[in-house]
C-alpha positions in Angstrom: 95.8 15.1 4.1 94.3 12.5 6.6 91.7 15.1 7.9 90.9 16.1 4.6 90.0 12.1 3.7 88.4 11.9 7.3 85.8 15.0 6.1 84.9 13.6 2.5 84.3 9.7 4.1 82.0 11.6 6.3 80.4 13.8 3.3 79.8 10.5 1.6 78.2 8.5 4.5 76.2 11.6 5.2 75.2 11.6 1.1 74.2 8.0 1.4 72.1 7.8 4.7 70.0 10.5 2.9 69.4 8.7 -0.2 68.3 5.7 1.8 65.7 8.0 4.1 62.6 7.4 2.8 59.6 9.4 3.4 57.1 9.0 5.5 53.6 7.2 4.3 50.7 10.1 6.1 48.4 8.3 7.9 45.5 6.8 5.7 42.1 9.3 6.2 38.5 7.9 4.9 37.0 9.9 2.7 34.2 11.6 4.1 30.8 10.6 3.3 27.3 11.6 4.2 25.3 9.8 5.8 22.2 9.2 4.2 18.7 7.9 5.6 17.0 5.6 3.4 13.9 2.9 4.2 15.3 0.1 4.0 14.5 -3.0 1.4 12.3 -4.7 4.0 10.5 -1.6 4.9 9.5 -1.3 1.5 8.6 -4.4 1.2 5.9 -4.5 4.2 4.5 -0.7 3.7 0.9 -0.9 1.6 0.5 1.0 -1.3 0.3 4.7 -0.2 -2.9 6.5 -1.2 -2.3 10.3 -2.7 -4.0 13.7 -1.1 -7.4 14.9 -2.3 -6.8 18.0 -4.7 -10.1 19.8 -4.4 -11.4 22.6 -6.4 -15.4 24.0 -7.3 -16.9 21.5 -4.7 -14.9 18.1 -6.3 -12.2 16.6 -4.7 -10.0 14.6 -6.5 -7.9 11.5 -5.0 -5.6 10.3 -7.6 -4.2 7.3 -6.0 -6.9 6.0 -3.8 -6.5 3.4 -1.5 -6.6 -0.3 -3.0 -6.5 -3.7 -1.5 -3.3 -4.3 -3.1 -1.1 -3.7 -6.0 -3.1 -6.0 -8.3 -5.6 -5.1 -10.9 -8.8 -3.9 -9.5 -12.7 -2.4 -10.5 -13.8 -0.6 -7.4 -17.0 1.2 -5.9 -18.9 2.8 -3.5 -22.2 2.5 -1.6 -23.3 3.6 1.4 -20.0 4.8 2.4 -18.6 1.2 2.3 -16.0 1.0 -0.6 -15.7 -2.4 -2.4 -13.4 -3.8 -5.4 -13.2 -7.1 -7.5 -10.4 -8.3 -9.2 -6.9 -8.7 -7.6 -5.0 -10.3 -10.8 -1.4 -9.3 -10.9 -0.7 -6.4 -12.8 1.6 -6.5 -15.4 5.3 -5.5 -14.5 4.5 -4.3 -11.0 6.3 -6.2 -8.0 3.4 -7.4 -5.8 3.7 -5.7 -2.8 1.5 -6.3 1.0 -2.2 -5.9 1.3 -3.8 -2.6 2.6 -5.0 -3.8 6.3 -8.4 -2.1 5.9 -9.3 -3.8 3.6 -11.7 -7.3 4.1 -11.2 -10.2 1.4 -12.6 -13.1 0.1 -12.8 -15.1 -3.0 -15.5 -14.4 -5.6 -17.9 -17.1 -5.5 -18.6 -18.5 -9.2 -15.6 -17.3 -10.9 -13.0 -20.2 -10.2 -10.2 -18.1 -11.9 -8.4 -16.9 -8.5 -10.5 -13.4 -8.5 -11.1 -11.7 -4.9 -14.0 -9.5 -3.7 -12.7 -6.5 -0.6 -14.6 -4.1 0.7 -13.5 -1.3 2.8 -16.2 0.3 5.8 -14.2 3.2 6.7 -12.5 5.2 3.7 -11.0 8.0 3.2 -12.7 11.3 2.2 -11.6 14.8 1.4 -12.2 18.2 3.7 -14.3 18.2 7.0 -15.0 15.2 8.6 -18.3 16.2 9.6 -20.1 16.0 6.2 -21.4 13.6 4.4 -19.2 12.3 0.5 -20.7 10.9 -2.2 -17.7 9.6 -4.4 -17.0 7.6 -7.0 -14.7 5.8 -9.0 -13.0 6.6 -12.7 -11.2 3.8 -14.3 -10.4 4.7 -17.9 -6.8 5.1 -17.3 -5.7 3.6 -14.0 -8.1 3.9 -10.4 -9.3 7.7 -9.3 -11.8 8.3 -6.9 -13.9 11.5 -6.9 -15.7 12.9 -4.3 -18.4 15.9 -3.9 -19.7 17.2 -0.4 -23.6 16.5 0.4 -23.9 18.9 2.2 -25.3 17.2 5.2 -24.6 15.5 8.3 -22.2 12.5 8.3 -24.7 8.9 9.5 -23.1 7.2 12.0 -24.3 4.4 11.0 -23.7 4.3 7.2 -21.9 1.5 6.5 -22.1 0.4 10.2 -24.4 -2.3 10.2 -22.6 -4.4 7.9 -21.6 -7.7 9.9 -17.8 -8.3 11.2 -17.8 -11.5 10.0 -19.4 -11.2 6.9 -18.0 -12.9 4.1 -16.7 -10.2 1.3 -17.8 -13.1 -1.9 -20.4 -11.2 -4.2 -19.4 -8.6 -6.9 -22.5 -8.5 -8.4 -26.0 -10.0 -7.7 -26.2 -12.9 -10.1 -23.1 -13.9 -7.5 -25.6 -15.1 -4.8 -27.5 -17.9 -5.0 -30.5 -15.4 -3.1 -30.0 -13.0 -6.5 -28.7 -10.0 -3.4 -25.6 -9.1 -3.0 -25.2 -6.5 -0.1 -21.8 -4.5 -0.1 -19.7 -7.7 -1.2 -21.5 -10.3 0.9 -24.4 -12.4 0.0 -27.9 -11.8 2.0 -29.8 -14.8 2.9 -32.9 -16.5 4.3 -31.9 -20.2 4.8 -28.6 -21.8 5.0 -28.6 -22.6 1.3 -28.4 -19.0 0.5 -24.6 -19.0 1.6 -22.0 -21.3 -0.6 -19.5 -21.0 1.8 -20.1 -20.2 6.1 -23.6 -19.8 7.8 -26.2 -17.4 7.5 -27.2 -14.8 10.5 -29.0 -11.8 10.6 -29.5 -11.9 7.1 -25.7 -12.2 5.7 -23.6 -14.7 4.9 -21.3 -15.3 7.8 -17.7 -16.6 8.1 -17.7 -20.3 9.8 -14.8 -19.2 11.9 -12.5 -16.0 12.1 
């Protein structure tokens, strides 16, 4: 009799300790992710506005997104091979973003409304570098640039002799108080001629970088 109480006590103990027993918690495992490269917020922020690829066909290339001096609203041309735009107001519900570096600036002279003049000496054009571009711009809905091959030799001096320090002010000629506006800055004869710096060589000229 006494062993058989000895056996269930220990069936019972036995019972209990595994009741107790609890199980045990797997180590905790991250789940895996992929890492994924993305610019960043600040590299966004500083990167100009990227210019699209020329799409060429029958001897006219086409550049969609050209170039701008930034991402306000702008009227652009060429002459010469020296690009130049007026304008610069904010467009509506875009985030203003960084100025394109090839770009030169200044304010319009006359206008008092916050409007810029930029020109641009070296732009882009489509196919081989060796020929000469005649392009254009198309601004019914948005800024496109088109370009058609000359034909002929590239001038290394087209658009070369424009001064460094020439002061981009003029949109159109009644800008100038000499009636000639050359590739957004203002010829002159006499110190008068220039609203704003000094004149040399015939340009209006920055009074200091």
């Amino acid at each position: 009799m006494g062993g058989s109480r000895f056996a269930l006590c220990e069936l019972l103990l036995l019972a209990a300790a595994a009741g107790c027993r609890q199980p045990q918690a797997r180590p905790h495992r991250p789940l895996a992710t992929r890492a994924v490269s993305l610019p960043s917020a600040l590299a966004l922020a500083v990167a100009p506005r990227a210019a699209s690829r020329f799409a060429c066909q029958g001897g006219t290339c086409r550049q969609q997104q050209p170039r701008l001096p930034d991402t306000g609203e702008w009227r652009c041309a060429e002459s010469k091979h020296v690009v130049w735009c007026a304008g610069g107001e904010p467009a509506a519900g875009v985030v203003g973003g960084p100025p394109d570096r090839h770009f030169r600036c200044g304010p319009r002279w006359g206008t008092g409304a916050g409007e810029r003049v930029c020109i641009e000496r070296q732009p882009d054009y489509p196919g081989d570098p060796s020929l000469s571009y005649q392009c254009r711009f198309e601004q019914e809905q948005g800024v496109a640039r088109v370009c058609r091959s000359t034909d002929a030799k590239v001038d290394a001096k087209a658009g070369g002799d424009l001064a460094e320090r020439a002061l981009p002010a003029c949109w159109l000629d009644r800008d100038c108080p000499s009636g000639t506006c050359d590739r957004g800055a203002c010829r002159c004869a006499a110190p008068g001629d220039c609203q704003t710096g000094r004149c040399a060589n015939g340009l209006c000229l920055e009074a200091s970088p």
